[in-house]
Backbone as CSV, one residue per row, in Angstrom:
resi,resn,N_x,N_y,N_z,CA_x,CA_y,CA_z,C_x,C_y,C_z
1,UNK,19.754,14.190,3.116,18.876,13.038,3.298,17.629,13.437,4.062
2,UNK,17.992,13.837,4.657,16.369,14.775,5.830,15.645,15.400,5.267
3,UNK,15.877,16.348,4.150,15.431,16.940,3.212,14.605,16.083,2.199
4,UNK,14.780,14.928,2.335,14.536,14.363,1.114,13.107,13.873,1.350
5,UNK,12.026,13.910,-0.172,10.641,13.336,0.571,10.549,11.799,0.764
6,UNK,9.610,11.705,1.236,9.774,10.151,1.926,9.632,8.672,0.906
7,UNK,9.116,9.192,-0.455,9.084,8.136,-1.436,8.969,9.271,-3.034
8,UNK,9.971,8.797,-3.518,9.995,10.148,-5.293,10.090,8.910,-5.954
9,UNK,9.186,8.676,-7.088,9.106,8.001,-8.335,9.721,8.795,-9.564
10,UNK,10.905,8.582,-9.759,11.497,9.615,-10.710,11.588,9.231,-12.621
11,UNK,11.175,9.886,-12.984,10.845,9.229,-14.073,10.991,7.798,-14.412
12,UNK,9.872,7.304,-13.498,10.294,5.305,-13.729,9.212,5.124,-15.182
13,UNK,10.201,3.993,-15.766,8.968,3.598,-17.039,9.526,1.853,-16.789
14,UNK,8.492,1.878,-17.396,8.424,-0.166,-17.064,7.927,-0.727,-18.749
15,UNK,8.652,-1.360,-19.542,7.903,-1.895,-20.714,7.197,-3.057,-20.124
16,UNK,6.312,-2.787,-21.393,5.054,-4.614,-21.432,5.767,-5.716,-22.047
17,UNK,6.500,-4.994,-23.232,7.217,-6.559,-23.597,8.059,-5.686,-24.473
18,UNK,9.004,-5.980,-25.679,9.657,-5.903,-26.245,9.926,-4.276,-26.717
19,UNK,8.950,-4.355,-27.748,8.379,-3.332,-28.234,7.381,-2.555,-27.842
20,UNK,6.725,-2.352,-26.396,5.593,-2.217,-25.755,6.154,-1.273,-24.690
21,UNK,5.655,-0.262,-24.101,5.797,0.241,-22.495,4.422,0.392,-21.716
22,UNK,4.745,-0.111,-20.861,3.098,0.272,-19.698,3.383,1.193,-19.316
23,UNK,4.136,1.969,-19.206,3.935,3.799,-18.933,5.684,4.245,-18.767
24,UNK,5.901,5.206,-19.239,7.171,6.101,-19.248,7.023,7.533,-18.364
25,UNK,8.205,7.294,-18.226,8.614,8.993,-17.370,7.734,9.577,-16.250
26,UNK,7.149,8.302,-15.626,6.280,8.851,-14.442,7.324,9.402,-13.343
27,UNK,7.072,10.742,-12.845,7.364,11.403,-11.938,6.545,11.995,-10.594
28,UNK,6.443,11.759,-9.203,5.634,12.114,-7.970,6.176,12.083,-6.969
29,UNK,5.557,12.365,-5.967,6.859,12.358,-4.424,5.788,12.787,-3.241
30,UNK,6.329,11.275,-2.263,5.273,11.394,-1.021,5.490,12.048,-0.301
31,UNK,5.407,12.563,0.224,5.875,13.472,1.952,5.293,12.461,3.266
32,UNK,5.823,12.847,4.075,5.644,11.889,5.304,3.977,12.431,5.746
33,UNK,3.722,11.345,6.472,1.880,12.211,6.393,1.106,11.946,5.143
34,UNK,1.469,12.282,4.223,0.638,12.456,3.056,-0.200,11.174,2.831
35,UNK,-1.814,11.700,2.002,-2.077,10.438,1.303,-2.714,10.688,0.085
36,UNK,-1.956,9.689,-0.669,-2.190,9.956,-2.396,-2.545,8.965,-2.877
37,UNK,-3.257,9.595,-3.823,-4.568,8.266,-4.994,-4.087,8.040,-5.700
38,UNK,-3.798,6.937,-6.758,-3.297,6.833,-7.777,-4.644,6.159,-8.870
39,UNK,-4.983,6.585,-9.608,-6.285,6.236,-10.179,-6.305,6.131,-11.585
40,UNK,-7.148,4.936,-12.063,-6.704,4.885,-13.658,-7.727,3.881,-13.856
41,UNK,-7.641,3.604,-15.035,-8.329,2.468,-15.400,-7.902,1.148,-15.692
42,UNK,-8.535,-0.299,-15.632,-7.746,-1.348,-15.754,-7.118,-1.435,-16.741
43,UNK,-5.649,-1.931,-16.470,-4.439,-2.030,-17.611,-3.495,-0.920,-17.657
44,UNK,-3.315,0.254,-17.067,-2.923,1.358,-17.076,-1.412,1.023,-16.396
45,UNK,-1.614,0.085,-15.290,-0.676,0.257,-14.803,0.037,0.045,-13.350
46,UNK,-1.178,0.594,-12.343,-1.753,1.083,-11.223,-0.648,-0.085,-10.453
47,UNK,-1.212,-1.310,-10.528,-0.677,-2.022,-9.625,0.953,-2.184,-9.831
48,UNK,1.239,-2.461,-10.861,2.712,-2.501,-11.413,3.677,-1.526,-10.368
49,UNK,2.844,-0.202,-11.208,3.642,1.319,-10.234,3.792,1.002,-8.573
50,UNK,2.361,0.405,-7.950,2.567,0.226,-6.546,4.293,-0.984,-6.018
51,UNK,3.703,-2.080,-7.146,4.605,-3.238,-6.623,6.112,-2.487,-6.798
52,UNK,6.436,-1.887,-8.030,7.674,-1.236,-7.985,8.128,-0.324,-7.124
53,UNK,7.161,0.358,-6.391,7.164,1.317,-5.364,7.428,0.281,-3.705
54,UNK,7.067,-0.765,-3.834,7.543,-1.482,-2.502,8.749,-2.298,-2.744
55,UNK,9.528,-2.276,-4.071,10.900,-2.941,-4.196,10.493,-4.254,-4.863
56,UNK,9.527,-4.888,-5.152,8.858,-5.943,-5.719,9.165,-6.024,-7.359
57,UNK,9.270,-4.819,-7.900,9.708,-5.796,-9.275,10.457,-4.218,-9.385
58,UNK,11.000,-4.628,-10.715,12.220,-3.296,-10.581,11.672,-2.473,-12.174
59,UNK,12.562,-0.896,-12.092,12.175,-0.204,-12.862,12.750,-0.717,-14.307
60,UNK,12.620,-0.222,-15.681,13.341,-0.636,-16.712,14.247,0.726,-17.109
61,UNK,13.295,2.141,-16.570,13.997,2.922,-16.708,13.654,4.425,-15.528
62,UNK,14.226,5.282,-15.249,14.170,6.054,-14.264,14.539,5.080,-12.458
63,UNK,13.802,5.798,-11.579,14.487,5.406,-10.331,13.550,5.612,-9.099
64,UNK,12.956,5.101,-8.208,12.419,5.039,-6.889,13.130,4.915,-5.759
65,UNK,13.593,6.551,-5.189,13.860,6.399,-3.993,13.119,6.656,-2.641
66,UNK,13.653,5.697,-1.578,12.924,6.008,-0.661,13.896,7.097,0.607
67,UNK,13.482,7.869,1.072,14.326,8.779,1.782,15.330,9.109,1.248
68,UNK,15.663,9.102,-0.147,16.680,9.744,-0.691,17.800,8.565,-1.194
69,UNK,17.637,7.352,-0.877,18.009,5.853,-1.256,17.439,5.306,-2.470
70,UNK,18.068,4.892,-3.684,17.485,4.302,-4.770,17.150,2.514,-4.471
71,UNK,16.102,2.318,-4.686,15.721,1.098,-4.280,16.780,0.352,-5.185
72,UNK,16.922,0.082,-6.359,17.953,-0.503,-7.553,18.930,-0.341,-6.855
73,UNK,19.962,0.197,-5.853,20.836,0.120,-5.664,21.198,-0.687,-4.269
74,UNK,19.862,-0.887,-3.453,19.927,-1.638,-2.605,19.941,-2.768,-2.524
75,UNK,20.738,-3.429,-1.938,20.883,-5.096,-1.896,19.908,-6.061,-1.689
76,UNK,19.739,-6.942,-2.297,18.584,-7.696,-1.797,18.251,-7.305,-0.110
77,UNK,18.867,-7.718,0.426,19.014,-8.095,1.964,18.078,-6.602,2.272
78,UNK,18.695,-5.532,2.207,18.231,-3.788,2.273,16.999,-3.594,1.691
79,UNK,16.623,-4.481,0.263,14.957,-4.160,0.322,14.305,-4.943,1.049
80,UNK,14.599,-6.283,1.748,13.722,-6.877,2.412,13.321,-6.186,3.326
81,UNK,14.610,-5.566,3.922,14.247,-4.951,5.220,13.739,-3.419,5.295
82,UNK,13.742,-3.529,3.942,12.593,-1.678,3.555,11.379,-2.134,3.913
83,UNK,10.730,-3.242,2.732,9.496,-3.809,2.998,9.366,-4.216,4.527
84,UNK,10.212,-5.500,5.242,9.374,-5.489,6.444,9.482,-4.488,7.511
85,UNK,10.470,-3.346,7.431,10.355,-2.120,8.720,9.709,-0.973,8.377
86,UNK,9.934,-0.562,6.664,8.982,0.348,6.485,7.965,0.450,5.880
87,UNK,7.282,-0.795,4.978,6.226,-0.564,4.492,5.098,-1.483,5.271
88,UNK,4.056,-1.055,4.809,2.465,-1.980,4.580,1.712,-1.956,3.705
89,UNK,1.572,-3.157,3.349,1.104,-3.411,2.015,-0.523,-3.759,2.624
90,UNK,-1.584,-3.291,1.650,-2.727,-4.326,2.024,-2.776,-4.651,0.333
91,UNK,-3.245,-5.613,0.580,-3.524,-6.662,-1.150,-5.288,-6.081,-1.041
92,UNK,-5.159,-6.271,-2.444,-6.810,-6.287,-2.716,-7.454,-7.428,-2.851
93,UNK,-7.033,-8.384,-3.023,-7.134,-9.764,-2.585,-6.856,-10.029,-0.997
94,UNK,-6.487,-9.541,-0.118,-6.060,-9.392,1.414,-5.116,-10.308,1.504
95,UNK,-4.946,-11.930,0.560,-3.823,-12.480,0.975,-3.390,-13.006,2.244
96,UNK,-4.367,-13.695,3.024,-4.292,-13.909,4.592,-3.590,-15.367,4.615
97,UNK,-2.945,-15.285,5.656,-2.507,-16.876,5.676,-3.740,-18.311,6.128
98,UNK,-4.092,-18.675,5.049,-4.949,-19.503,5.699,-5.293,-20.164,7.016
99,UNK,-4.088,-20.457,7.281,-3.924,-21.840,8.388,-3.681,-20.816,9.499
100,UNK,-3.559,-19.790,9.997,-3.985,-18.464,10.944,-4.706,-18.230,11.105
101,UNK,-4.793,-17.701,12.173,-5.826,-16.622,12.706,-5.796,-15.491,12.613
102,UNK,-6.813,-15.105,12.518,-6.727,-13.346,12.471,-5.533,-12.603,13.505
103,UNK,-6.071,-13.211,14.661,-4.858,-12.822,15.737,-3.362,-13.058,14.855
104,UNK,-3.156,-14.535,14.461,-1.724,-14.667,14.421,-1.602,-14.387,12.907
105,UNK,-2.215,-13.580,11.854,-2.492,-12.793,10.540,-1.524,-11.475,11.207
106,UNK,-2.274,-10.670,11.825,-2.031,-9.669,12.378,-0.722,-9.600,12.734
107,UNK,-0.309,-10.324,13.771,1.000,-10.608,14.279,2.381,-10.436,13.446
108,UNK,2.482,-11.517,12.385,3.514,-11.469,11.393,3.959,-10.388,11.246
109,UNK,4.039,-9.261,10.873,5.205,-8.434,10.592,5.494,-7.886,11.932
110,UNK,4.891,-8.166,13.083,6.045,-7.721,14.183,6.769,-8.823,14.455
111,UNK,6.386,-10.510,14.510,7.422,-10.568,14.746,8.439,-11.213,13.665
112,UNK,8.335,-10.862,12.352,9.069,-10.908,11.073,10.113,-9.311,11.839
113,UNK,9.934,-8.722,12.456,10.809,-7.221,12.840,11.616,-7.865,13.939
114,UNK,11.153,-8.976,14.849,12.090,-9.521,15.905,11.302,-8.801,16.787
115,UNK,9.793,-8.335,17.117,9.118,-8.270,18.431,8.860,-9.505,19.303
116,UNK,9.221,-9.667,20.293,9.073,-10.697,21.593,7.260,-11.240,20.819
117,UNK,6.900,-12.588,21.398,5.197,-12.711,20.609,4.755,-11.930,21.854
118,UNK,5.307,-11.772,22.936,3.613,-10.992,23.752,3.475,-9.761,23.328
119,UNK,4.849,-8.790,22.953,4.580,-7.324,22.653,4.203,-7.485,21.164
120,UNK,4.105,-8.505,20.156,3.922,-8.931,18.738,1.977,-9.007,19.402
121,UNK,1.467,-10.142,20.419,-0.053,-9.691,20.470,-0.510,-8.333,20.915
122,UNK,0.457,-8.027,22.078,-0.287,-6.641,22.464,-0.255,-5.582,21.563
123,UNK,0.192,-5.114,20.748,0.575,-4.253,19.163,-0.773,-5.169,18.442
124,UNK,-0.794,-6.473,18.163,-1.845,-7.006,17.123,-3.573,-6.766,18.360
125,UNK,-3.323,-7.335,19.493,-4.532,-6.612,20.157,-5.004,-4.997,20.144
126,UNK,-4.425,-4.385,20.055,-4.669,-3.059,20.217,-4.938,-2.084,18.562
127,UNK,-4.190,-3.012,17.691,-4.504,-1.967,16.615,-6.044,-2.914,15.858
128,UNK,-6.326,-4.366,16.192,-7.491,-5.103,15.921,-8.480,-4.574,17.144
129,UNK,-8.308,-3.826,18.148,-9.663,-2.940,18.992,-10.104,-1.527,17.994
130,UNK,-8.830,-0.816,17.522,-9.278,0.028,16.570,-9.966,-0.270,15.510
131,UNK,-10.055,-1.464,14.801,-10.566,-1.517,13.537,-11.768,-2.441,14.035
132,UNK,-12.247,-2.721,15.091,-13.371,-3.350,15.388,-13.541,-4.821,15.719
133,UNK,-12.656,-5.301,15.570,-11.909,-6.959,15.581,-11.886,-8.033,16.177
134,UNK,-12.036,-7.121,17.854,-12.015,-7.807,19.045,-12.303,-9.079,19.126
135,UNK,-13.526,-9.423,18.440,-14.263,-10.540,19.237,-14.155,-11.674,17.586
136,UNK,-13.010,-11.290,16.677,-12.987,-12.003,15.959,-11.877,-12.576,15.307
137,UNK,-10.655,-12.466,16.598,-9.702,-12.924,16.557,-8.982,-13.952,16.700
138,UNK,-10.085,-14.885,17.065,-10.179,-16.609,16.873,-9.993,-16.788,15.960
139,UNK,-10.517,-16.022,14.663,-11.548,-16.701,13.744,-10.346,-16.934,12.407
140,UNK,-10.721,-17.905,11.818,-9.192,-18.682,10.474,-10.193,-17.445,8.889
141,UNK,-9.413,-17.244,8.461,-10.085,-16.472,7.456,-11.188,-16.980,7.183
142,UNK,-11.324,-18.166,6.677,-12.722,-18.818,5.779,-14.133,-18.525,7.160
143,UNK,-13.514,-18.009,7.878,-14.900,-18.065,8.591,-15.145,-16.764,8.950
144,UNK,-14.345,-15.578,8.359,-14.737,-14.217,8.468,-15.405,-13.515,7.442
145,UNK,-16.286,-12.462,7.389,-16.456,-11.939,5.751,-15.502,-11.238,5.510
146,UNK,-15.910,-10.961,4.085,-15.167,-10.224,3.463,-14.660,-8.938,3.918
147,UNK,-15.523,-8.129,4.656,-15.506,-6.268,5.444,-14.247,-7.226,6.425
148,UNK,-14.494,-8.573,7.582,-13.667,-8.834,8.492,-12.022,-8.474,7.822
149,UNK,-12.372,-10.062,7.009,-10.600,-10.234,5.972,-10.149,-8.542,5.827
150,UNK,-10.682,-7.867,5.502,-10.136,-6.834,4.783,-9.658,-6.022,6.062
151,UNK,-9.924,-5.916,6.848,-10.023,-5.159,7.921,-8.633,-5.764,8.688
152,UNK,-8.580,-7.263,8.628,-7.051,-7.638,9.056,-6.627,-7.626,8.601
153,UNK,-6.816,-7.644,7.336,-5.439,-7.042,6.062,-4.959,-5.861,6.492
154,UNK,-5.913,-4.709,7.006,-5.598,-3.300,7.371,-4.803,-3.444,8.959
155,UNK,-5.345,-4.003,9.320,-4.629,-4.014,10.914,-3.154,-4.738,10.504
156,UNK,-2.863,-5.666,9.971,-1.416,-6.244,9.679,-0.722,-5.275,9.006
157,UNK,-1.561,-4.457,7.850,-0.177,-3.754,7.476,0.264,-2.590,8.252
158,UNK,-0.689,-2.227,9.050,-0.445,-1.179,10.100,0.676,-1.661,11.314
159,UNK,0.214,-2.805,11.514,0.614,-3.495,13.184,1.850,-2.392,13.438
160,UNK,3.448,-2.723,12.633,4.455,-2.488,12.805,4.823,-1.279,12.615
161,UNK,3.986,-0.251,12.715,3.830,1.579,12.209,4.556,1.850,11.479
162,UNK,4.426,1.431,10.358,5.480,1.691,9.335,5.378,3.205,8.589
163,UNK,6.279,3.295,7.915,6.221,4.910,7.500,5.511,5.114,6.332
164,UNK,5.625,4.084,5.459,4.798,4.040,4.259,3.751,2.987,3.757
165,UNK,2.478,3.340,3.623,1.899,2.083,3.720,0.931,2.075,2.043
166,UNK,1.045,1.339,1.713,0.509,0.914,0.162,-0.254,-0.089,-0.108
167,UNK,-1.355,0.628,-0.980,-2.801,0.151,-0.304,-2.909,0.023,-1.943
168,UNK,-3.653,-1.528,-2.814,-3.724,-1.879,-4.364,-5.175,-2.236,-4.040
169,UNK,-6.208,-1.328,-4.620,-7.463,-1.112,-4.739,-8.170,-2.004,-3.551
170,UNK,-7.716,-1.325,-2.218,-8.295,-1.814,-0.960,-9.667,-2.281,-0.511
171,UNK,-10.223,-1.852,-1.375,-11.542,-1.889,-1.418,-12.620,-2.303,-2.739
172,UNK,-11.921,-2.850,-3.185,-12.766,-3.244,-4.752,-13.010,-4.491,-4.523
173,UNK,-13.134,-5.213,-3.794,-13.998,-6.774,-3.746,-15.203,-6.447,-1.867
174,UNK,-15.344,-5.042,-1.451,-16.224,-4.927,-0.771,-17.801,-4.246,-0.844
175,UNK,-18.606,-4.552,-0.522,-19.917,-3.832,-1.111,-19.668,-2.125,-0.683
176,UNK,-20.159,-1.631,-0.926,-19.926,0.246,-0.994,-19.651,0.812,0.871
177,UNK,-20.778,0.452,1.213,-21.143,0.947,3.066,-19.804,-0.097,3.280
178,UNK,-19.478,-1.576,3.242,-18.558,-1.809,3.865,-16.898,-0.905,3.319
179,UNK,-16.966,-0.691,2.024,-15.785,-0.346,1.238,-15.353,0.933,2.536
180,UNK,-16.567,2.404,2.214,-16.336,3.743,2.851,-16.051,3.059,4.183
181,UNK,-16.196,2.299,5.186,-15.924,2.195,6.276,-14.380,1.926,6.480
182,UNK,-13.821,0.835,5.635,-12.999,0.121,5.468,-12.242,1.547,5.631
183,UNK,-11.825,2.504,3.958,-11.319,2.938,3.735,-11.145,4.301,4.369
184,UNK,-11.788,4.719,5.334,-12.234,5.773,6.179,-10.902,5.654,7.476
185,UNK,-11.409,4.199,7.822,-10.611,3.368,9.139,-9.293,3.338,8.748
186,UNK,-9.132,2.868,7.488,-7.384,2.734,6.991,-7.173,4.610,6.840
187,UNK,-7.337,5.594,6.500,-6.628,6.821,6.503,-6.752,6.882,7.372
188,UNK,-7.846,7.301,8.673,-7.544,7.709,9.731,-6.874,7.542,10.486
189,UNK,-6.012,5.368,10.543,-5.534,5.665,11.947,-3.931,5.467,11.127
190,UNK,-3.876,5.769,9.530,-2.151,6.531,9.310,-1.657,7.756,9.074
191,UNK,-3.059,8.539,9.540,-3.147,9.965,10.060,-2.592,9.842,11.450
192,UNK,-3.713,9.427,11.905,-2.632,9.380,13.408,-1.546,9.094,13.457
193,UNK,-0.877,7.273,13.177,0.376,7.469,12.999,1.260,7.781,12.433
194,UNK,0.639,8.876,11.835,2.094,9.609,11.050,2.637,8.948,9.359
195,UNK,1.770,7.495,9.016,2.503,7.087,7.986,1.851,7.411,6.938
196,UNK,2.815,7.662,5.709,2.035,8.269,4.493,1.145,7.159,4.134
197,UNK,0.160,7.424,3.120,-0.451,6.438,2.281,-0.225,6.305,0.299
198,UNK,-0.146,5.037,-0.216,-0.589,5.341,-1.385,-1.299,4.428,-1.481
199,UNK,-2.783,4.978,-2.618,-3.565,3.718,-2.758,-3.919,3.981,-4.312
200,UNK,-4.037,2.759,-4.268,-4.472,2.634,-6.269,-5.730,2.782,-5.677
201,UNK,-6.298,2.648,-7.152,-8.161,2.872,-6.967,-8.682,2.991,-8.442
202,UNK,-9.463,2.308,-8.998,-10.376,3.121,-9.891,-11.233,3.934,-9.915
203,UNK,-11.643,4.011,-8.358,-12.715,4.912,-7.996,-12.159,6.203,-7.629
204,UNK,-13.485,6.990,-8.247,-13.124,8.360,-7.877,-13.527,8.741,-6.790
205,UNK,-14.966,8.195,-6.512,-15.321,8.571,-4.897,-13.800,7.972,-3.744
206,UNK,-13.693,7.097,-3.823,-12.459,6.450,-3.443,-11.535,7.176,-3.096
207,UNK,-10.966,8.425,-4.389,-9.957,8.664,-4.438,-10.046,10.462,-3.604
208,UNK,-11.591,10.562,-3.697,-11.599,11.741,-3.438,-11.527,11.573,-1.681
209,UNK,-11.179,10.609,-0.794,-11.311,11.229,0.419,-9.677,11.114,1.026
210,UNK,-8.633,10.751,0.045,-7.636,11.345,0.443,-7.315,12.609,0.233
211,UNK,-5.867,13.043,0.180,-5.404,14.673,0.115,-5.165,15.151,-1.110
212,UNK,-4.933,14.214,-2.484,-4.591,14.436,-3.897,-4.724,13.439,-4.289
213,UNK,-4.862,13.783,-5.564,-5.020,12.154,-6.970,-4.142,12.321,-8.167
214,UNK,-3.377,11.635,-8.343,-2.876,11.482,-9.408,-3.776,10.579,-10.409
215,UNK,-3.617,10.938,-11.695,-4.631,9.886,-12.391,-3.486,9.673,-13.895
216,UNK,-3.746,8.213,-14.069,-3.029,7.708,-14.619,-3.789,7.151,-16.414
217,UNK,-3.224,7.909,-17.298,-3.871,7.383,-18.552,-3.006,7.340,-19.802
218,UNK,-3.284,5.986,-20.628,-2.336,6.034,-21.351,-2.678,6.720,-22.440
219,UNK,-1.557,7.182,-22.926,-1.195,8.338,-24.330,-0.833,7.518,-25.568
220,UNK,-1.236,6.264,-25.919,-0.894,5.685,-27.329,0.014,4.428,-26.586
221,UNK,0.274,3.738,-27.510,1.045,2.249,-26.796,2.570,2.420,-26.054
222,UNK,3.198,3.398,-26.425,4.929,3.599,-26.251,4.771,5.001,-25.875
223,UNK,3.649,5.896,-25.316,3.612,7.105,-24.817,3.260,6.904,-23.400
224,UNK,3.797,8.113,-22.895,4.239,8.272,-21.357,2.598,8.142,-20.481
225,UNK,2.591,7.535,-19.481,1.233,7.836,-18.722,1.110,9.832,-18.490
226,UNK,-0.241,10.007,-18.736,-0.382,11.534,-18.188,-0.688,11.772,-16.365
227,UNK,-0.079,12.615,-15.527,-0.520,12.162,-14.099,-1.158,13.539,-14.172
228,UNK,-2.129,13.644,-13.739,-3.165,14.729,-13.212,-3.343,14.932,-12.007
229,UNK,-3.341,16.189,-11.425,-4.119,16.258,-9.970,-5.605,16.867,-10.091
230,UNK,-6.012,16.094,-8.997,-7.373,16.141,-8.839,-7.602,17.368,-7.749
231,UNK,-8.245,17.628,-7.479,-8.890,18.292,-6.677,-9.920,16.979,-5.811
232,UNK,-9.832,17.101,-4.853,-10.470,16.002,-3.762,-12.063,16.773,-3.617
């Protein structure tokens, strides 16, 4: 089990419908630390692969384990508690709770983990000083921009240092200077803590400032996605 890398997509394939597959026999594997692109074009796939990769919809064929655990074999109860102890998700939509605050946005997955609320703010204060936040933690989404929202999307999925954090085109509803900032701020501080990354992307600039790219393209309607590495 120690041996094992920290997330392997083993030949998972997912059909579109009957007679249809959105991609076959995809095979990859995260290492702890690592951060990997997953890049394609719309319809390929991208997001599907992520949601199946956080236990969210299931494979049709092959297997996703995490630390050496097949998600399919875990009990409901066991993926909840994959998603809320070890992952972070940011939406590309950010997905904020309206009727919150950024502060109490942030908060939720510590204390969805059972953190006390003061060590649930001091964890949401401290990782919203890293991403620039401070003075906008009053604020209910509708009254932040877009660079803000996105940025507490990044601080929430971080809050709870999770080991794996999964990122669905993080940056495709921000203008460019805000996007590179955004996406600069999210690797760096799961460099520091240690947690891998995966992020979809269509972009290649995007994809080039992590450590590798897989790129995702389909081969005919019922043929396997091709995964490529990039050179960054």
């Amino acid at each position: 089990m120690t041996n094992s890398p920290l997330l392997h997509a083993n030949r998972v394939s997912k059909q579109f419908s009957a007679n249809r597959w959105l991609f076959q026999n995809l095979d990859f594997v995260v290492s702890a630390n690592e951060q990997l692109a997953l890049r394609g074009e719309s319809g390929v796939g991208k997001s599907t692969l992520l949601n199946i990769c956080a236990g969210l919809e299931k494979v049709d064929a092959g297997e996703v384990l995490y630390l050496g655990q097949a998600l399919s074999q875990m009990t409901e109860t066991d993926r909840l508690r994959y998603r809320r102890d070890s992952l972070g998700f940011v939406f590309q939509a950010f997905h904020l709770l309206p009727h919150l605050t950024a502060m109490q946005n942030i908060m939720v997955p510590s204390l969805l983990s059972g953190q006390t609320r003061i060590q649930a703010m001091h964890d949401a204060k401290s990782i919203a000083e890293q991403l620039g936040l401070t003075s906008r933690l009053d604020g209910f989404p509708t009254e932040l921009s877009g660079g803000e929202q996105q940025r507490v999307a990044i601080a929430r999925a971080l809050v709870h240092q999770p080991c794996l954090v999964l990122a669905d085109e993080p940056t495709g509803n921000l203008d460019p200077s805000t996007a590179k900032q955004a996406l600069e701020t999210l690797c760096s501080i799961c460099r520091s803590s240690g947690a891998a990354l995966v992020m979809v992307t269509h972009s290649e600039q995007a994809a080039s400032m992590l450590d590798r790219q897989l790129i995702l393209t389909p081969q005919g309607l019922s043929e396997p996605l091709a995964m490529t590495k990039q050179n960054a």
